[in-house]
N, C-alpha and C positions, 0 to 999 in steps of 0.2 A: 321754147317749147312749141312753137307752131308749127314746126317740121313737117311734124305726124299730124294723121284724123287719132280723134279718140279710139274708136275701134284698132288703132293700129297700136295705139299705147297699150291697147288691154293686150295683142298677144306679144308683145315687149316683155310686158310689165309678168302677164304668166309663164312666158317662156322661162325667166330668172326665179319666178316662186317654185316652178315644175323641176328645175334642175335642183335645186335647194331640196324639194323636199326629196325626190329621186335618191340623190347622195345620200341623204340621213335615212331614209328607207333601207338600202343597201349597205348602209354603216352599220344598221341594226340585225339587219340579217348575219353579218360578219360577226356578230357580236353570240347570234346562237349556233353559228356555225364555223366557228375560226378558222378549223383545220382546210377546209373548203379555198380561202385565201380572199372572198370578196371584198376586202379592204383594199385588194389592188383596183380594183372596179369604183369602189368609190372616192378614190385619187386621181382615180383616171380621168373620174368625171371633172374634177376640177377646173382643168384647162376652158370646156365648153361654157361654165358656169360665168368664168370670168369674162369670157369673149363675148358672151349676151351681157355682161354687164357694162363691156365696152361699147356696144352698140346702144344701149338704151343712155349712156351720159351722154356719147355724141351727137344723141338724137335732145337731148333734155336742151343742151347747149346751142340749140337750132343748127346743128351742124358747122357748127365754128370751125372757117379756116386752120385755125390754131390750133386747133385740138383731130387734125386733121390723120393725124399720127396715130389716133384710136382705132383706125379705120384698117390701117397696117396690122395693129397689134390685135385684133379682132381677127383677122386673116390668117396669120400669125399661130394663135391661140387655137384658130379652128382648128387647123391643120396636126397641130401639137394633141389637139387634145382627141383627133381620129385616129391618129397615130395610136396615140395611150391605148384610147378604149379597144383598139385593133390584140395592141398585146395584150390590154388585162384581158380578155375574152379569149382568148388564145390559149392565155392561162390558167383560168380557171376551165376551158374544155379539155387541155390537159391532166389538170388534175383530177378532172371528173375519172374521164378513160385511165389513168393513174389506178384511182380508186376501185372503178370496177374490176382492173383486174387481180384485184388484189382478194376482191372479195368470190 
């Protein structure tokens, strides 16, 4: 754990609270608005959620050679999970202008 300064831990350690509660925010919004589709948004999120979580063990673990693979999968995971949020949001502007014109 001596990797990091403390202050670096705090926006680790927030970055992983802020994705966590982001998701359940947007799960709940899905939840007064289904037709809308923001359940893809909050899947999307996923991906990023895990990739901060792989970054804060590989930091916990002082950066251990061995676990040097988190670093890949973190990479990995970003990537994946810009992807995602590129579609969910794609999606749901979709279904917005859908929507509008319908109305």
């Amino acid at each position: 754990m001596h990797a990091l300064s403390l202050p670096t831990w705090v926006v680790h350690i927030s970055s992983v609270l802020e994705w966590m509660a982001a998701i359940w925010f947007v799960a709940q919004l899905d939840r007064r608005c289904p037709q809308r589709g923001w359940r893809w948004l909050a899947w999307a999120m996923l991906p990023a959620l895990v990739s901060a979580m792989c970054a804060c063990t590989w930091h916990y673990f002082d950066n251990a050679v061995a676990l040097e693979w988190l670093v890949d999968l973190q990479a990995l995971l970003t990537f994946v999970g810009n992807c995602a949020l590129c579609g969910a949001a794609a999606w749901l502007w979709w279904r917005s202008r859908e929507s509008q014109s319908i109305s």
